[in-house]
C-alpha positions in Angstrom: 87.9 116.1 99.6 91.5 115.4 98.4 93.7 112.9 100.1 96.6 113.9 102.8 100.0 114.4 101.5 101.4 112.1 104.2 99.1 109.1 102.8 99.9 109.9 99.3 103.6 109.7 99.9 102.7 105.9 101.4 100.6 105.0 98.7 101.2 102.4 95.8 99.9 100.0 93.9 98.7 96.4 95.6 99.2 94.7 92.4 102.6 95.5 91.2 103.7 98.1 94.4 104.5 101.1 91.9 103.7 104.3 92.2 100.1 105.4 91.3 98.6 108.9 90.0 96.4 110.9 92.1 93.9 112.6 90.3 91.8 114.8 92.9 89.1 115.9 90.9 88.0 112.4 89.2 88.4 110.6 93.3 90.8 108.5 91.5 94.2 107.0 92.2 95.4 105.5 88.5 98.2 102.9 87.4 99.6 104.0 84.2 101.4 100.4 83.5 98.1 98.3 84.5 95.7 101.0 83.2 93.3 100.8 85.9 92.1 103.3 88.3 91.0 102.8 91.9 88.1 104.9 93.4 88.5 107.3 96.1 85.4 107.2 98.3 85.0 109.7 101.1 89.0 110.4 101.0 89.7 106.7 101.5 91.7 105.1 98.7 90.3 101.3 98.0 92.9 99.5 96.7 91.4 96.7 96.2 92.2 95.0 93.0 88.7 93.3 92.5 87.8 96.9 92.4 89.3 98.3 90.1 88.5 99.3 87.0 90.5 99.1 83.2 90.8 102.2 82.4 90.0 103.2 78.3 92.8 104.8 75.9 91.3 108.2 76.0 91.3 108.1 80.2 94.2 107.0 80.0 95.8 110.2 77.7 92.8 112.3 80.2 95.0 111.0 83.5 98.5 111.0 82.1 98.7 114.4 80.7 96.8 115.8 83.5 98.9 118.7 84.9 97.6 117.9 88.4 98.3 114.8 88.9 100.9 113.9 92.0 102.6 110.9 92.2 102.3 108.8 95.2 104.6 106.8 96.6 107.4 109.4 96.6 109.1 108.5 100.1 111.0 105.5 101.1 
């Protein structure tokens, strides 16, 4: 189940409150300048930073160059 527009457009970071990358089909939400991903679980983001995961280079190429990836974040 992919997350709601509305809640993607709120979404960012905890750690550095940037913009993430939504990835639907891995159920994550991934920062490119920390290189870790957070896990979607039942279409509830945890952004929790003791949960996170480091993410390894050839994720991190997987996730970046990912044509369906939306950015979140993208309202004031």
């Amino acid at each position: 189940m992919t997350l709601e527009n509305f809640l993607l457009d709120l979404l960012e970071d905890p750690v550095d409150h940037q913009p993430l990358l939504y990835l639907s089909d891995q159920n994550v939400l991934y920062n490119p300048r920390r290189r870790v991903a957070y896990e979607v679980r039942d279409s509830i983001p945890v952004l929790l930073p003791d949960e996170s995961r480091t993410v390894s280079d050839a994720e991190h190429e997987q996730f970046t160059k990912d044509p369906s990836a939306r950015q979140t974040g993208t309202k004031p």
